[in-house]
C-alpha positions in Angstrom: 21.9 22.9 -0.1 24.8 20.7 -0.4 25.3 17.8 2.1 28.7 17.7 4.1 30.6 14.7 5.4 33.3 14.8 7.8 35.4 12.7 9.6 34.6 14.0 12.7 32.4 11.6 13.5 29.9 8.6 12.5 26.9 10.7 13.0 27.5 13.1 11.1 28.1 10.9 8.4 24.9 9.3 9.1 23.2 12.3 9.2 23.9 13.4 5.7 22.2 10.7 4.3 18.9 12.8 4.5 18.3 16.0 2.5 17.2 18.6 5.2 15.2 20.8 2.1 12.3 21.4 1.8 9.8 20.0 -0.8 5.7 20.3 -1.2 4.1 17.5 -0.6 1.7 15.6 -3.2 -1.2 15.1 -0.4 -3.9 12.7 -1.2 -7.6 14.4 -2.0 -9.5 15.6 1.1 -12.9 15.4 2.2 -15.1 17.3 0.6 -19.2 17.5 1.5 -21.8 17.4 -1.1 -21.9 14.5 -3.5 -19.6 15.9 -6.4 -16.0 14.6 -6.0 -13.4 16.9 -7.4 -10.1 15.2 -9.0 -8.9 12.6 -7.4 15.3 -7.7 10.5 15.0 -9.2 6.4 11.7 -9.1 5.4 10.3 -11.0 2.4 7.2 -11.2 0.3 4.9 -12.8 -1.9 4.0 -10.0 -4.4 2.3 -12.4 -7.3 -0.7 -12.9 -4.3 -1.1 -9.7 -3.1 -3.0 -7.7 -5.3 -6.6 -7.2 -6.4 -8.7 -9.2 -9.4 -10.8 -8.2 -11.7 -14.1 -10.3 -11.5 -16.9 -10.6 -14.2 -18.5 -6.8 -14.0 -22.2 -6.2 -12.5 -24.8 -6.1 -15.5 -26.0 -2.8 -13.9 -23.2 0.3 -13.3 -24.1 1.4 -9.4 -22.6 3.3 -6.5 -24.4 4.7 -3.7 -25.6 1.1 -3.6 -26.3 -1.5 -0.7 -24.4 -4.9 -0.6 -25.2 -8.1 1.3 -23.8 -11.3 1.1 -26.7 -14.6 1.6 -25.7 -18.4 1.0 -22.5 -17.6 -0.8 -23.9 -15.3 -3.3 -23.6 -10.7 -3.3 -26.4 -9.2 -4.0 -26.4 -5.5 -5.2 -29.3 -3.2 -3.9 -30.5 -0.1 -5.7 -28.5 2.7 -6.9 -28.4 6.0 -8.1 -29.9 6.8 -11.8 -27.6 9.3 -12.3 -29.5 12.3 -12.1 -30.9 12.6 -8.5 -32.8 9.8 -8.4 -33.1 6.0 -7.1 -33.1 2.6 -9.2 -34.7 -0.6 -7.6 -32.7 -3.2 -9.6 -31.1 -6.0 -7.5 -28.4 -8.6 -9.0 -27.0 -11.4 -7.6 -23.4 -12.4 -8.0 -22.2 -16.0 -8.1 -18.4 -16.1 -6.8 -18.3 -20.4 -8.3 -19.3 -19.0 -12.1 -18.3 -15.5 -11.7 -21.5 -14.7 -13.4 -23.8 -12.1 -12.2 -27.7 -12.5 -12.5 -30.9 -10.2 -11.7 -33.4 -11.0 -9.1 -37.1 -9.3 -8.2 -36.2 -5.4 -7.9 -36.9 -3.4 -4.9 -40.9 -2.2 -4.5 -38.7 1.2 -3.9 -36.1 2.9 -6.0 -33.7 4.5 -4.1 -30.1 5.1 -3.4 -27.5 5.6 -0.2 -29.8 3.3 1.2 -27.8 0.4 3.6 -28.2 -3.4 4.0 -28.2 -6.2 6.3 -28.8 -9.8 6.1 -30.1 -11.6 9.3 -31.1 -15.7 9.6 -30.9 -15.6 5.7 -33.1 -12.6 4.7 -31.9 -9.4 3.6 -32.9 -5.5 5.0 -33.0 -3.0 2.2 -32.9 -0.2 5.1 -33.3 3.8 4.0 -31.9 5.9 1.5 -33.3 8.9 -0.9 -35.4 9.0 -3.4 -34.4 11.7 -4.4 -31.5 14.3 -4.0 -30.8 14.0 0.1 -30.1 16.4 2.4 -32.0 18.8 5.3 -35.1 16.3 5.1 -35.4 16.3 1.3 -36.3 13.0 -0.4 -34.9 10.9 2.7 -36.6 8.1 3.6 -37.8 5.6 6.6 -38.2 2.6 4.4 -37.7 -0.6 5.1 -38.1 -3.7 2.7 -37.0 -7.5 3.1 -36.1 -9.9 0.7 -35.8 -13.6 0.5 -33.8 -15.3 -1.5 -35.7 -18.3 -1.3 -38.8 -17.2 -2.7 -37.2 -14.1 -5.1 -39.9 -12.0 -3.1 -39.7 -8.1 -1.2 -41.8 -7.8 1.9 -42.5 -4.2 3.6 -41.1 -3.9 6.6 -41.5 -1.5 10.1 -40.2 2.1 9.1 -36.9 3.4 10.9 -38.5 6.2 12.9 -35.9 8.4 11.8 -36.0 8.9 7.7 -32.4 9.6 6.6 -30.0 8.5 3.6 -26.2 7.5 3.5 -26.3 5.8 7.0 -24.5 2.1 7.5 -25.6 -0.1 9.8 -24.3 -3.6 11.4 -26.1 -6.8 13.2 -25.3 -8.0 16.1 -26.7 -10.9 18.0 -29.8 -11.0 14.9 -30.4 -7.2 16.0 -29.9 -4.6 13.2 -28.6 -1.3 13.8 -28.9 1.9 11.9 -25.8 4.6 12.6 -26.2 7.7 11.6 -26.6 9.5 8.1 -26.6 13.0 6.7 -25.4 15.4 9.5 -26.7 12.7 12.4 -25.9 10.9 15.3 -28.8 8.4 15.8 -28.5 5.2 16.6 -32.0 2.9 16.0 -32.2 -1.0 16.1 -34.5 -3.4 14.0 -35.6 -6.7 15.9 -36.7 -8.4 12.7 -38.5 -11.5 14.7 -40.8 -8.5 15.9 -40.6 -5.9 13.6 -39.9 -3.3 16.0 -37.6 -0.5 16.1 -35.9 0.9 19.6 -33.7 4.3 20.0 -30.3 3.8 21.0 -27.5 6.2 22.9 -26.6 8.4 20.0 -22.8 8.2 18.3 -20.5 11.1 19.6 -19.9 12.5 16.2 -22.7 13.3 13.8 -22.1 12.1 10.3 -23.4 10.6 6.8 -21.4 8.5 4.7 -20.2 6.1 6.9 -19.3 2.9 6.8 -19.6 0.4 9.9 -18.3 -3.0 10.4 -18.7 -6.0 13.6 -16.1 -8.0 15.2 -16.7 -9.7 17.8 -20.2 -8.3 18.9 -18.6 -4.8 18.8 -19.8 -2.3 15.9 -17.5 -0.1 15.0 -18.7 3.1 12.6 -15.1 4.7 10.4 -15.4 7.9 8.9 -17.7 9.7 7.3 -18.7 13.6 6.0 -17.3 16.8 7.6 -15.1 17.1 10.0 -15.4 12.9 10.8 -13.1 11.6 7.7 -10.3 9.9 10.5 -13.1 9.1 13.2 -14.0 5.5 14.2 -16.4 4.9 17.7 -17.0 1.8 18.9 -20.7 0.9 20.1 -21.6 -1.9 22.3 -24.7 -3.2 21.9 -24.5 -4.8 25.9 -24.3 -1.7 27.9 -25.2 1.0 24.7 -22.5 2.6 24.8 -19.7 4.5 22.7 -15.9 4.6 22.8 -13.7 6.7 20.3 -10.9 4.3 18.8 -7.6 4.7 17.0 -8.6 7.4 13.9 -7.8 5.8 10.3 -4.5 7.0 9.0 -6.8 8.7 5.8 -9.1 10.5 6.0 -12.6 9.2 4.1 -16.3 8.9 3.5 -18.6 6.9 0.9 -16.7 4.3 1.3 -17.1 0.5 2.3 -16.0 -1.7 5.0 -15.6 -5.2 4.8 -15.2 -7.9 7.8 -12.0 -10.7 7.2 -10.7 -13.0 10.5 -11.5 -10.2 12.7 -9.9 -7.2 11.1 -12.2 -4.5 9.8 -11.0 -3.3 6.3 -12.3 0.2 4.9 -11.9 0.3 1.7 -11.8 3.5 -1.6 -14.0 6.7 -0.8 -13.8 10.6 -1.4 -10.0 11.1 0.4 -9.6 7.4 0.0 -8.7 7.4 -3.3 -8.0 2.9 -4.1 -6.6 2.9 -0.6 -7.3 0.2 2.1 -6.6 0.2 5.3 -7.0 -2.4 7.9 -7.8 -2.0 11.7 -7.2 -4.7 13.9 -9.5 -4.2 17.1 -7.3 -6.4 19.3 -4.7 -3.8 19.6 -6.5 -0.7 18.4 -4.0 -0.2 15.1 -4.3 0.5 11.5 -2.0 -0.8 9.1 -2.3 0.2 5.2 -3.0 -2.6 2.6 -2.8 -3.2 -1.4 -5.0 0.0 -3.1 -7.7 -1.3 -5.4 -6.5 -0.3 -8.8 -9.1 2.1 -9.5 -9.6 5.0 -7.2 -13.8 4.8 -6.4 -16.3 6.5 -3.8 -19.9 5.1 -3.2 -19.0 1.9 -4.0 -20.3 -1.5 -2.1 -18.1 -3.8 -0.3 -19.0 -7.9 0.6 -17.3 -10.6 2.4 -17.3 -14.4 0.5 -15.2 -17.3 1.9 -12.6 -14.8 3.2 -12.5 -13.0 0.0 -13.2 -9.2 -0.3 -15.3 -8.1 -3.0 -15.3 -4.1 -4.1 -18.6 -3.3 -6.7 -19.2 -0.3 -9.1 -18.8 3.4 -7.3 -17.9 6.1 -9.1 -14.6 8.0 -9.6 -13.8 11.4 -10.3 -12.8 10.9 -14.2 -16.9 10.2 -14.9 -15.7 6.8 -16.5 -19.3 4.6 -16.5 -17.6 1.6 -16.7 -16.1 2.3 -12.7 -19.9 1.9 -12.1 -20.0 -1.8 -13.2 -16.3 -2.9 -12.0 -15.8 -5.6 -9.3 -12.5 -6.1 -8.1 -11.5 -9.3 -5.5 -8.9 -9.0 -2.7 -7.6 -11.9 -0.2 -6.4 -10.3 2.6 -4.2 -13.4 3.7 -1.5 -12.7 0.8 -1.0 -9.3 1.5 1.0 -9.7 4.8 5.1 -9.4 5.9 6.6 -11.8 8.3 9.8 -12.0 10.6 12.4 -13.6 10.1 15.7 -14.4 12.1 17.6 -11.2 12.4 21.2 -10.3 10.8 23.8 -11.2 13.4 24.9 -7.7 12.5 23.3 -4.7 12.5 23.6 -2.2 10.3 22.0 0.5 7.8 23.3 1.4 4.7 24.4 -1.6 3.7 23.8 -3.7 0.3 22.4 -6.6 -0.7 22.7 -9.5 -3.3 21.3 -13.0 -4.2 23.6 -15.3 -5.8 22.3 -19.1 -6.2 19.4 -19.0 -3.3 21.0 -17.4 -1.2 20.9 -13.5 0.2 24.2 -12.0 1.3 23.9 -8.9 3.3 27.1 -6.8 2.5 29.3 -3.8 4.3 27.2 -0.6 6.1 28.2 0.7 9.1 26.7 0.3 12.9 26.9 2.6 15.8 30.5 1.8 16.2 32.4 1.8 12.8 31.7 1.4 9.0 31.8 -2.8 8.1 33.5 -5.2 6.1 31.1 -7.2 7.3 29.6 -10.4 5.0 26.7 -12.0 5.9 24.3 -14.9 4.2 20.9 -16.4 4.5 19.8 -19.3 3.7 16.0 -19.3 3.3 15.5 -22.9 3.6 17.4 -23.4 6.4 16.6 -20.1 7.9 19.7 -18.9 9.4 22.5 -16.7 8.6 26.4 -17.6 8.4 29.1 -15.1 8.3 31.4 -14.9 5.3 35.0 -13.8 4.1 34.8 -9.9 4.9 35.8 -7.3 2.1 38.9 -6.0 1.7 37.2 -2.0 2.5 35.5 -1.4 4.9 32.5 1.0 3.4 28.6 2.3 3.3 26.3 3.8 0.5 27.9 0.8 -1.7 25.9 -0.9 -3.7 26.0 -4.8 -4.4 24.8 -7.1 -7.3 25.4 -10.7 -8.8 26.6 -11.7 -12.0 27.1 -14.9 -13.4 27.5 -16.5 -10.1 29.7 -13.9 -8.1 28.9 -10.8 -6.2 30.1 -7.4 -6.9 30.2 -4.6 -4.2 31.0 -1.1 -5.7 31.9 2.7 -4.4 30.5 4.2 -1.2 32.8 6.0 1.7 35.3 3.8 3.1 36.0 3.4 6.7 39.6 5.2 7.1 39.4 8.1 4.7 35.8 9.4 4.9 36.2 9.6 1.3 33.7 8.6 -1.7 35.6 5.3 -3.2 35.7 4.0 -7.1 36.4 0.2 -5.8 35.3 -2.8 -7.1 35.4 -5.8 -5.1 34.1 -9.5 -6.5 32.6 -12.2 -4.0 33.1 -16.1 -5.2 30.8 -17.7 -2.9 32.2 -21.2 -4.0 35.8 -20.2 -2.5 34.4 -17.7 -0.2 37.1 -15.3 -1.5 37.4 -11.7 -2.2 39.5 -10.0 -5.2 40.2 -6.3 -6.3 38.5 -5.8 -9.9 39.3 -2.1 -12.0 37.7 0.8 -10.2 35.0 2.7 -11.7 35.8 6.1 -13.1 34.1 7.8 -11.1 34.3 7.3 -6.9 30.5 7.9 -5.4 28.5 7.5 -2.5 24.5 5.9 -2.6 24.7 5.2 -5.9 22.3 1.6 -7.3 23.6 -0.4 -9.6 21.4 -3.2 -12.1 22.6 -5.6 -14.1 21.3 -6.4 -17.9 23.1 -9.0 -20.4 25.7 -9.5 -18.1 26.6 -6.2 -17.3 26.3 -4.1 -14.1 25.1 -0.6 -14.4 26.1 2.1 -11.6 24.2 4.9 -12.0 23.8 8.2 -9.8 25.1 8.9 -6.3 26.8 11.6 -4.7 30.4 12.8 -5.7 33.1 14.1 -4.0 31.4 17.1 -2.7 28.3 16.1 -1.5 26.4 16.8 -5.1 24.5 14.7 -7.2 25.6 12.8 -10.0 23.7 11.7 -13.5 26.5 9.7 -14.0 26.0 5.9 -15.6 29.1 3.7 -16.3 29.0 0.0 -17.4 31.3 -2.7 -16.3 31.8 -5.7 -18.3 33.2 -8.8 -15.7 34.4 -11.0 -19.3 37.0 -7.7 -19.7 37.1 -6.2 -16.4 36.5 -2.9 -18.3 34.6 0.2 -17.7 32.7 2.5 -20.5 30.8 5.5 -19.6 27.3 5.5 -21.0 24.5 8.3 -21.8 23.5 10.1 -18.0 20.3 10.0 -16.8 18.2 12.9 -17.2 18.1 13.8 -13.5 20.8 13.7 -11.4 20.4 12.3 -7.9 21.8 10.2 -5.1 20.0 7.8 -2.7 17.9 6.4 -5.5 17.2 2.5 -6.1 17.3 0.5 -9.3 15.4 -2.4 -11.0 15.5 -4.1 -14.4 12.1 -5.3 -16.2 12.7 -6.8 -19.4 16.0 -6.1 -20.6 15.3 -1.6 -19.0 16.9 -0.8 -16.2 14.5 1.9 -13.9 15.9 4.4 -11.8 13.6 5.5 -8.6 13.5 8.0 -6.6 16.7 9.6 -4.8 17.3 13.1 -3.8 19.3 15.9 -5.2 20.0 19.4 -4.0 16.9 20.7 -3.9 14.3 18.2 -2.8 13.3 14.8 -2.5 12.6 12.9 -5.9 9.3 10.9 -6.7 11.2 10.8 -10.5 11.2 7.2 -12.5 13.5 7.2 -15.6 14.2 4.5 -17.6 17.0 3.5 -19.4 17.4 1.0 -22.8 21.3 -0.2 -23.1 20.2 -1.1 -26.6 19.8 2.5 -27.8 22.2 4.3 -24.8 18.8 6.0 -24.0 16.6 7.5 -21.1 12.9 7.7 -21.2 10.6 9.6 -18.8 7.7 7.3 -17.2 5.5 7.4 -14.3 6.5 9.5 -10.7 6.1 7.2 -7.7 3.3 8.2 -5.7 6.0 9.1 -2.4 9.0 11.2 -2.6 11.9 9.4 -0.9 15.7 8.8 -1.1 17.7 6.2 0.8 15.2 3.5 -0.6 15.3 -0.5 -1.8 14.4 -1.3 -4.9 13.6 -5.0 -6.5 11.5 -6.8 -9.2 9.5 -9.8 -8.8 7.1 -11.3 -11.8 8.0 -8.2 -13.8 7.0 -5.5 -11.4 9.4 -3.3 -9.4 8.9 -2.6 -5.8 10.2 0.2 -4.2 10.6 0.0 0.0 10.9 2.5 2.7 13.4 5.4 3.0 13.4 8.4 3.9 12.0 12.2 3.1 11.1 15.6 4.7 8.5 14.0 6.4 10.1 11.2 8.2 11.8 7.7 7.8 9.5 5.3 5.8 7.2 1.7 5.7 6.2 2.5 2.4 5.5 0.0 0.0 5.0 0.8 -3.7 4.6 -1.2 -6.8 5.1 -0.4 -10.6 4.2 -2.1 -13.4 6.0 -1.1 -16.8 3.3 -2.3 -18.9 0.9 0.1 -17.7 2.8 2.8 -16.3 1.3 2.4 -13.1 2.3 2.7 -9.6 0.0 1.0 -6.6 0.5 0.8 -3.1 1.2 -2.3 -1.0 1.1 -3.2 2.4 3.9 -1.6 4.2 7.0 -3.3 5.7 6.3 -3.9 9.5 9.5 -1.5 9.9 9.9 1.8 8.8 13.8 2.5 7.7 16.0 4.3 5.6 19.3 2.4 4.3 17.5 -1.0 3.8 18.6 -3.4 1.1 16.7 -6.0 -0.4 17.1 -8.7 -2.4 14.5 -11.5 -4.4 14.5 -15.5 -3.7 11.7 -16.7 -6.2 9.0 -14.5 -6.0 9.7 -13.7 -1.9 11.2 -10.4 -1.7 13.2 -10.0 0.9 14.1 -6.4 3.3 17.3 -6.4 5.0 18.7 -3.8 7.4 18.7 0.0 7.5 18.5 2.6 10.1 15.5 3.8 12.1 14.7 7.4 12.6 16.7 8.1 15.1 19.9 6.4 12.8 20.4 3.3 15.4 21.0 0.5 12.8 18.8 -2.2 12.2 19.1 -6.5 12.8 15.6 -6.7 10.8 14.5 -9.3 8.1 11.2 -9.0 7.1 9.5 -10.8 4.4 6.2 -10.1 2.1 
């Protein structure tokens, strides 16, 4: 289907900056029972602090494990063997050496037991012995170990045997949530060694994972039907209280405890994902994925810091077993900041000398000449000389100290423009440089050596273009260069060492998740690694040699979506998503603070925000 623009009106110009077609979508694994997975405003940010670590590697591979954190050190609790039965091996981790060491095993091997540490002791609480399920191999067991001494001490049974429960303290109490296909609620008074029978959880399931804030237990996800469910218990009046579901669906996985905000991390439908729930206001917001996908795996809290251990994945790579990956959540965060005077979607964006300049788009009233800047240490905006055309789907970049805004549709004609316009922020002037060759609409443009790249868009007629021509500022010259393999419109751009990647976009048919790369040295285009969301009408940028790609838009909605790709692997993770979902956005890069400028919101009102990650 081709897109149509008319003069007849602003929104319907708007309006064909989405591609109503159809396309399948690339959904995420679901839950699946049994225990064999199948194949798995401006806004800136900091994305050097935002991701997960590596940390030294457990000496023993685990998952179906227990983790529990006493005086600043992990300890990992049992396992499976690997072929239906339990280990008892405990190891203690050292976050100050990153070293790990082994301590006195359990008296009983086992594995999807949970554990709980209360006044300095920990609970090695259920589990199987061997392969769980309708009564078979579960177990009661209850064990304690002091660090203290390096000793286990048998404990009062649970009175209901079961295996892949989780369970939470509050007030010294221990409780024990469900398990394989239940519902009951038990709790441990460990200064009497006594277990009680509490009101039952509303939906019975195993492979839970449960977390406390503020004296509140709160169980996520789980087997079945459950993979979105998250109940709140309260230990005060025993009761239970269905909360806001988790935005993926997901069970064997962990659930870690930071500042108040309950993080559920990996799992079978969980892929490397994290999301975070904040109890205050009952909402889930998505966070940096690990970089390996894992289910069964433990989670701990140290100083702030989450830790993920071992778990398996659906490759069968042992090592995943062994892996321990770190995550600060306080990095991983966008703020607001002051808002453009201006409004407006579709607009570009370029940094020239520290400072962001927010260029053309078009509000509810008319397309913009409009030419704003901000200062990030001052933290305000001014308004600059405006450009000669008034335009939107133009795209903006700096060289050598000026700013170049290039093509989109101008303000009087409707029309897809060829022109060239140069910024000089020392004069604050404007001058007319040689049109392109070709006039187009949401096309990106990068810069390498000196020279700015425009490459895709939409021509004349609504269809996409391949097309990639080079302007040299020395000569005020254009060449036509090689086209990219896949020709698209609404796409974004970034250059990593001395490539220039093109992301994403739309064409007739669908929305794109396509990544090409192209090498001015040889004129050529390479192939490399889809984005994990299809969008078009998305930002692009690179901080410390990793692109970012930020919201847009596809046949599913208008987007928050953060995504990361690192050339040197090939890779794409996710990152925390902006505060506001848009389409149109620009962005631009002060330092290593990215910043997200603009757009439109779903229903195409445009957009003051600056956010900033």
């Amino acid at each position: 289907m081709r897109k149509r623009t008319t003069s007849a009106g602003l929104p319907a110009l708007l309006a064909a900056t989405l591609l109503a077609a159809g396309c399948a979508d690339s959904a995420g694994p679901e839950d699946r029972p049994g225990r064999t997975p199948q194949p798995l405003a401006v806004t800136f940010a900091v994305p050097a602090d935002n991701s997960w670590t590596l940390r030294a590697p457990m000496l023993t591979g685990r998952d179906a494990f227990g983790v529990g954190v006493v005086n600043g050190r992990l300890y990992a609790v049992g396992s499976s063997d690997g072929g239906g039965g339990g280990v008892a091996t405990v190891e203690a981790y050292d976050p100050g050496t990153d070293t790990w060491n082994p301590t006195a095993p359990m008296p009983t091997a086992r594995y999807g037991l949970a554990v709980a540490v209360v006044d300095g002791v920990l609970y090695a609480i259920g589990g199987a012995a061997a392969t769980p399920g309708f009564g078979r191999g579960e177990l009661a067991t209850v064990e304690a170990y002091d660090p203290a001494t390096d000793t286990w001490t048998p404990k009062a049974p649970m009175p209901t045997p079961r295996a892949f429960l989780a369970v939470g303290v509050v007030n010294g109490i221990i409780y024990a949530v469900g398990g394989w296909s239940g519902a009951t609620v038990e709790a441990y008074d460990p200064t009497t060694d006594r277990w009680t029978t509490k009101a039952s959880m509303p939906t019975a399931r195993g492979g839970l994972a449960v977390g406390v804030v503020n004296g509140i237990l709160y169980a996520t996800g789980g087997s079945g039907t459950a993979g979105t469910t998250v109940e709140a218990y309260d230990p005060a009046t025993d009761t239970w209280t269905t909360k806001a579901s988790m935005p993926t669906a997901r069970w064997a996985h962990g659930v870690g405890v930071v500042n108040g905000i309950l993080y559920a991390v990996g799992g079978l439908g969980g892929g490397a994902s994290v999301a975070a729930y904040a109890p205050a206001t009952d909402t889930w917001t998505t966070k940096t994925s690990m970089s390996t996908a894992r289910y069964e795996l433990g989670v701990g809290v140290l100083a702030d810091v989450l830790y993920a251990l071992g778990g398996s994945n659906s490759s069968g790579n042992h090592e995943v077993r062994r892996m321990v990956e770190a995550y600060d959540p306080s990095t991983d965060v966008w703020t607001t900041n002051p808002p453009l005077p201006t409004a407006r979607g579709e607009l570009a964006a370029a940094v020239v000398d520290g400072t962001l300049y927010a260029v053309g788009g078009a509000n509810d009233e008319s397309f913009l000449t409009t030419v704003e800047a901000y200062d990030p240490i001052a933290n305000i905006w001014t308004t600059k000389a405006s450009m000669s055309t008034a335009r939107v789907g133009l795209a903006a970049a700096a060289v050598s100290g000026r700013l170049y805004a290039v093509g989109g549709i101008d303000g009087s004609s409707y029309e897809r423009v060829a022109t060239l316009e140069a910024y000089d922020p020392a004069t604050d002037t404007w001058t007319t440089k040689a049109s392109m060759p070709t006039a187009r609409y949401q096309l990106a443009v990068g810069v390498l050596d000196g020279i700015l790249y425009a490459i895709g868009g939409s021509d004349a007629q609504g269809g996409p273009l391949a097309t990639v021509e080079a302007y040299d500022p020395a000569s005020d010259t254009w060449t036509t260069k090689t086209p990219m393999p896949t020709a698209r419109w609404g796409l974004g751009v970034g250059v990593v060492n001395g490539v220039l990647y093109a992301v994403g976009g739309a064409n007739d048919e669908s929305f794109l998740t396509t990544v090409e790369a192209y090498d001015p040295a040889t004129d050529t285009w390479t192939t490399k690694a889809s984005m994990p969301t299809y969008r078009s009408v998305l930002a692009v940028s690179t901080v410390n040699g990793a692109l970012y790609a930020l919201g847009g838009a596809n046949g599913e909605g208008v987007l928050a979506t953060v995504e990361a790709y690192d050339p040197a692997t090939d890779t794409w993770r996710t990152k925390a998503p902006m505060p506001t979902a848009r389409h149109g956005v620009a962005t631009g890069v002060l330092g290593e603070r990215l910043f997200a400028v603009g757009g439109y919101d779903a229903d195409y009102r445009p957009l003051a925000t600056l956010e900033t990650y």
